[in-house]
N, C-alpha and C positions, 0 to 999 in steps of 0.2 A: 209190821202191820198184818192183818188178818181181815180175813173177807167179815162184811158185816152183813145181817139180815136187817132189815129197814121195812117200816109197813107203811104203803100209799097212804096220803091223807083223803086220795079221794074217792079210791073202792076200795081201800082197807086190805086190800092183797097183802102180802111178804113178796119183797124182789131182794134177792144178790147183789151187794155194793161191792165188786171184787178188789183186789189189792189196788190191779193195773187201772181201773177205773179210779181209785180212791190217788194215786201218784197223780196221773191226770189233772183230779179236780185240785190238787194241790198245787203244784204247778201253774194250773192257770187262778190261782189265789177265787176259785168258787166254794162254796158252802155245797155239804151233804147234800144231797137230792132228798124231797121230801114226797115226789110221787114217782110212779112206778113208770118203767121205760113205755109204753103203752098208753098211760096216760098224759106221760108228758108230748107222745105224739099228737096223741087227739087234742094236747091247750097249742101244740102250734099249729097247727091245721085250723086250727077258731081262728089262732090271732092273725093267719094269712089269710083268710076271708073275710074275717073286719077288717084289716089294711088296705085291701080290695074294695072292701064299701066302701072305706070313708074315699078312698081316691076316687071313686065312679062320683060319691055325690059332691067332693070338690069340683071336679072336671063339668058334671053336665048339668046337677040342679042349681046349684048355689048360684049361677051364671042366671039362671027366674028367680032368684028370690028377693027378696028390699034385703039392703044392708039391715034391718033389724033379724032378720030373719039369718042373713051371711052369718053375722058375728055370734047366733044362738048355736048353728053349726059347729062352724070354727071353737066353740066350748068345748063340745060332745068330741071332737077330733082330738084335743089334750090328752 
C-alpha cells in the first residue's frame, strides 16, 4: 500500500490518506474518507449541536405542543 492524495468534496483541498490510516480504515471495514480531516471536524461539531437541539426541544418544547405538533417534531428528529 502507498500513501494516497485524496481531494475534499467540500473545500476541494488535497489531504494525506497515509498507509497507517488506510490499515485502520480497513480493519474497521470503513470506506476512503471523502473529506479532509478539518472538515470532517467541523460536520461533527454540526452533528453534536443538532443532537443538542433536537434533545433540548424533546425535553422542554414538545412537553407545550398538541400531539399534532409532538408527532411533526418527532419527523424532523428521524
Amino acid at each position: 500500500m502507498e500513501k494516497k492524495t485524496i481531494r475534499c468534496q467540500d473545500c476541494y483541498n488535497k489531504f494525506i490518506f497515509t498507509v497507517k490510516q488506510q490499515e485502520r480504515y480497513a480493519e474497521n471495514g470503513w470506506t476512503d474518507p471523502i473529506r479532509c480531516p478539518s472538515c470532517r471536524a467541523r460536520k461533527k461539531e454540526i452533528w453534536a449541536t443538532t443532537t443538542d437541539y433536537q434533545q433540548l426541544m424533546e425535553e422542554i418544547t414538545l412537553r407545550k405542543c398538541s400531539p399534532a405538533c409532538r408527532s411533526f417534531f418527532r419527523k424532523i428528529g428521524r
